[in-house]
C-alpha positions as MATLAB code, in Angstrom:
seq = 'XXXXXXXXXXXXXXXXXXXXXXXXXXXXXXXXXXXXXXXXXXXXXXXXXXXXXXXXXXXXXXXXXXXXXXXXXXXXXXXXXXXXXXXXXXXXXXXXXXXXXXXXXXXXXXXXXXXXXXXXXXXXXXXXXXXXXXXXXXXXXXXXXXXXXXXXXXXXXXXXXXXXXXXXXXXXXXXXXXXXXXXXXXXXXXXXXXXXXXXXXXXXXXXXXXXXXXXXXXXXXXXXXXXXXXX';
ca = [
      -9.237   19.074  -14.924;
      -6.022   20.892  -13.740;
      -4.274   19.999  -10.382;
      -4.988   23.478   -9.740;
      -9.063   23.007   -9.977;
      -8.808   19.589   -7.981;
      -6.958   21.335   -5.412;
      -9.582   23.811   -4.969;
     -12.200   20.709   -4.717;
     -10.004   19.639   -1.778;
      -9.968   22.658   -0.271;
     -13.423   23.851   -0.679;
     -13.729   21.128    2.352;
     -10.958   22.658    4.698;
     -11.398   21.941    8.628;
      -8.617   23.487    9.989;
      -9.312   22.309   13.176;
      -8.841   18.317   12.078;
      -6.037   19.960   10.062;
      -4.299   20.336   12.727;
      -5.056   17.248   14.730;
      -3.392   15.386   11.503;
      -0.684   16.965   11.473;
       0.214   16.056   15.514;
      -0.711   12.589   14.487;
       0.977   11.979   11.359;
       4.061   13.995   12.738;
       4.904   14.327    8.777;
       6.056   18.390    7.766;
       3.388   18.720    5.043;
       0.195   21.166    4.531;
      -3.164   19.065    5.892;
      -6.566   19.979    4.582;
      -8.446   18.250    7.700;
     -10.181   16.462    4.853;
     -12.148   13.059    6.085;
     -11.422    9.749    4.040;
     -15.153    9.664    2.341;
     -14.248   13.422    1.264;
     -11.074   12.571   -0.586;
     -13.301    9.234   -1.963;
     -15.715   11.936   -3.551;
     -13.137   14.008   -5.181;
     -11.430   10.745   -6.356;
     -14.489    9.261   -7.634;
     -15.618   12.115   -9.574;
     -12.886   13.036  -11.205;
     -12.499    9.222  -12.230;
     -15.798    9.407  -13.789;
     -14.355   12.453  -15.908;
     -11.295   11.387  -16.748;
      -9.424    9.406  -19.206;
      -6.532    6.868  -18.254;
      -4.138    9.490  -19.519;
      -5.780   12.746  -17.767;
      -5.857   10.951  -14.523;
      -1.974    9.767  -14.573;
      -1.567   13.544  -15.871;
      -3.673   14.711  -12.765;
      -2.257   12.118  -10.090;
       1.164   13.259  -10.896;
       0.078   17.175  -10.334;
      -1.518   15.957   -6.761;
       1.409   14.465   -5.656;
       3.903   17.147   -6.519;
       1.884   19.477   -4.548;
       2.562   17.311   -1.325;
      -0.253   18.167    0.473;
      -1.603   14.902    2.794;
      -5.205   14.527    1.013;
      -3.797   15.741   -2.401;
      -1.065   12.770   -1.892;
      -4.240   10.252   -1.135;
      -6.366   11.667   -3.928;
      -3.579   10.783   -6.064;
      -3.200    7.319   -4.990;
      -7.002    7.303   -4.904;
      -6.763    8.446   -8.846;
      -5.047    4.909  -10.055;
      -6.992    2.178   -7.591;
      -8.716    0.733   -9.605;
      -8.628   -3.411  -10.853;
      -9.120   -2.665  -14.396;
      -7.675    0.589  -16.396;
      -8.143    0.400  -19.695;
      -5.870    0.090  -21.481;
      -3.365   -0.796  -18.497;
      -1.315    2.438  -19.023;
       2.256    1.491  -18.419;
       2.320    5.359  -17.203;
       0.323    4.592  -14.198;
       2.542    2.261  -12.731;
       5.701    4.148  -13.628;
       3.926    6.872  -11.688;
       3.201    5.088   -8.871;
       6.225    3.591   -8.419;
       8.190    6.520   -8.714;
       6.027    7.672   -5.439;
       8.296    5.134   -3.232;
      11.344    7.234   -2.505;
       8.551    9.811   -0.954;
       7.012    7.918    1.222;
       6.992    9.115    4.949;
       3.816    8.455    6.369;
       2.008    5.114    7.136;
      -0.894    6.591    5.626;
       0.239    7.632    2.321;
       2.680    4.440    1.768;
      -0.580    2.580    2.084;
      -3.078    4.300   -0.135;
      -0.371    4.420   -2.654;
       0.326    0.269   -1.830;
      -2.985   -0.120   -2.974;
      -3.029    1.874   -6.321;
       0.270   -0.647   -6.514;
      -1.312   -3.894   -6.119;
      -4.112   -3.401   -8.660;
      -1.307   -2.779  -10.890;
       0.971   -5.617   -9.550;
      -1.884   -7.790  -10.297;
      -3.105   -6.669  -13.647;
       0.778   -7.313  -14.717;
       2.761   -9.897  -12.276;
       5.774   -9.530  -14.408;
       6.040   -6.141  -12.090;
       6.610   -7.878   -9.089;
      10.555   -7.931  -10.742;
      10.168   -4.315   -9.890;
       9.083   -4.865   -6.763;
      12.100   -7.333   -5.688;
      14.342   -4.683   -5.847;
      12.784   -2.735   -3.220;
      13.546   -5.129   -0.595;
      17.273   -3.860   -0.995;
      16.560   -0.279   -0.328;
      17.620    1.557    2.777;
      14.600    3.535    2.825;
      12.050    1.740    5.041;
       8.728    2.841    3.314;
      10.214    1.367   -0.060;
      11.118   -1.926    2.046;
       7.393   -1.943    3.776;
       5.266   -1.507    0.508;
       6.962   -4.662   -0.689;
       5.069   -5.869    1.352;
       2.114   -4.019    1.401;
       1.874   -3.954   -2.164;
       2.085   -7.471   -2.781;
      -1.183   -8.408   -0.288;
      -3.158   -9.543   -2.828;
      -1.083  -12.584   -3.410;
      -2.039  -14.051    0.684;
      -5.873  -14.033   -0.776;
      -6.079  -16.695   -2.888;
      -8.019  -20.219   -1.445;
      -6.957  -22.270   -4.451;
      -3.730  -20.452   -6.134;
      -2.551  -21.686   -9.954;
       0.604  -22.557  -10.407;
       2.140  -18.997  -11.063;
       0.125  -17.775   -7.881;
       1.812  -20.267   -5.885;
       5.121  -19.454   -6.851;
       4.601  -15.632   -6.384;
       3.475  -16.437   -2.694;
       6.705  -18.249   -2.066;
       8.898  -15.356   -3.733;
       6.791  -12.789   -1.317;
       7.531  -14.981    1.775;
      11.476  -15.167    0.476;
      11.169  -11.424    0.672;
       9.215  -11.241    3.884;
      11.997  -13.965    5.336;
      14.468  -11.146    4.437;
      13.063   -8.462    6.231;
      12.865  -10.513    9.393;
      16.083   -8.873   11.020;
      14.565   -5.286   10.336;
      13.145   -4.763   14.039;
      11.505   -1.987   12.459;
       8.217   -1.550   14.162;
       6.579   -0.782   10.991;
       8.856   -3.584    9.213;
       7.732   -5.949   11.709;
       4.080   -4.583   11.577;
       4.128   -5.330    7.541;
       5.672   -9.022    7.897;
       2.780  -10.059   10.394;
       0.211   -8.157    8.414;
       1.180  -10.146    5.253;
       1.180  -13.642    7.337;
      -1.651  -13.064    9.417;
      -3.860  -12.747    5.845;
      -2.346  -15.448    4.348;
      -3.117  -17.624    7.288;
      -6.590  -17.153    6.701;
      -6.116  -19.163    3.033;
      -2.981  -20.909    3.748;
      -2.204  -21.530    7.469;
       0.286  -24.593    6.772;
       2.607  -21.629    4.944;
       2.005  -19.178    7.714;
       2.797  -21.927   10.419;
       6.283  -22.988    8.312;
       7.294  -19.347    8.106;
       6.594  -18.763   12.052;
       8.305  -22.363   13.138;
      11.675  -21.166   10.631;
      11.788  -17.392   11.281;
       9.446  -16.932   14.451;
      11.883  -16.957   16.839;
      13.940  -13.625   14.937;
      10.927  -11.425   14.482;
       9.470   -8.876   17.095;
       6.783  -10.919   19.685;
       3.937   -7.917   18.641;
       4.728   -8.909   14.796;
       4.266  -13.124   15.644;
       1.104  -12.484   17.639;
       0.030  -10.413   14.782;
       0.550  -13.490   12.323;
      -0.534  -16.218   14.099;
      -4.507  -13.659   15.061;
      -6.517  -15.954   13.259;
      -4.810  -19.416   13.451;
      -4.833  -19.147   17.911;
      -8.393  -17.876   17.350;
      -9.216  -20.825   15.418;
      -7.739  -22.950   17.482;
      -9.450  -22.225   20.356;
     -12.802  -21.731   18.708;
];
């Protein structure tokens, strides 16, 4: 499978007319397909099924350079998965080198995802992942965040679990004085989750830092904890 052939799967399900809607909405320079989410899942999916760990690093990378929207999200699409076998070093070299590209919400994400299956098949990455905090590119600081999600899910975290959630919510502490919207929108995301498996963190981090972040981003943390409450 070349990028070339999986292009032309994308595009054999062209709807110009949603092309263009995405573009308006994603206000990103790029070529859109008008492809619908479930499309891009079939693509993905198949040629998963077909390919080796190596082909599909091979093909993800071809995707991406093509920088068309769904191409971008097929190639994300391409390396979510819990388990590749073996746990191809290239895959996360790939998608980390996707960072400095971000410009879209929707592309950061997909790609955040292919990142924390790998994040969590290897922790020692999250190293990696420290650094981005540091960047002045806002996507890069965001899927820090976004990346790292799996880490709020945990009911009954080991040792090395807990300490990862405390070196997330050092980094999410740092991003407090980015008034960002989409900063702001990534440190309530990651709080609001973990305050469904550890509200007495979520409530610390809110009584130290609430006070510096955006009212939307606070609201967004503390969803589940008021709805509790007043359950």
């Amino acid at each position: 499978m070349t990028p070339e052939e999986a292009l032309a799967d994308l595009a054999a399900g062209a709807d110009p007319e949603r092309a263009a809607s995405m573009r308006r909405y994603h206000k990103a320079e790029r070529t859109y397909l008008g492809l619908s989410n479930p499309q891009i899942d079939d693509c993905a999916k198949a040629w998963r099924n077909a390919l080796d760990v190596p082909a599909r690093v091979t093909l993800a990378e071809g995707l991406w350079r093509s920088d068309i929207f769904e191409a971008r999200v097929a190639a994300a699409k391409l390396l979510t998965q819990a388990r590749l076998r073996p746990d191809d070093e290239a895959a996360w070299r790939l998608i980390a080198s996707w960072c400095p590209d971000f410009d879209s919400w929707a592309i950061a994400d997909h790609a955040s995802m292919a990142a924390q299956k790998r994040l969590t098949a290897d922790p020692s990455r999250l190293d990696e992942v420290a650094t981005w905090i540091d960047s002045d590119h806002m996507w890069r600081r965001r899927a820090a965040l976004v990346s790292t999600l799996p880490w709020t899910k945990q009911n009954h975290p080991k040792p090395a679990e807990l300490e990862a959630r405390d070196r997330i919510l050092g980094w999410a502490a740092r991003l407090v004085p980015d008034h960002r919207w989409f900063i702001q929108k990534a440190v309530g995301w990651w709080l609001r989750d973990l305050s469904r498996h550890d509200p007495d963190r979520t409530r610390q981090f809110i009584a130290t830092h609430g006070d510096s972040m955006k009212p939307f981003a606070v609201k967004e943390a503390m969803r589940h904890l008021r709805r509790d409450a007043s359950a």
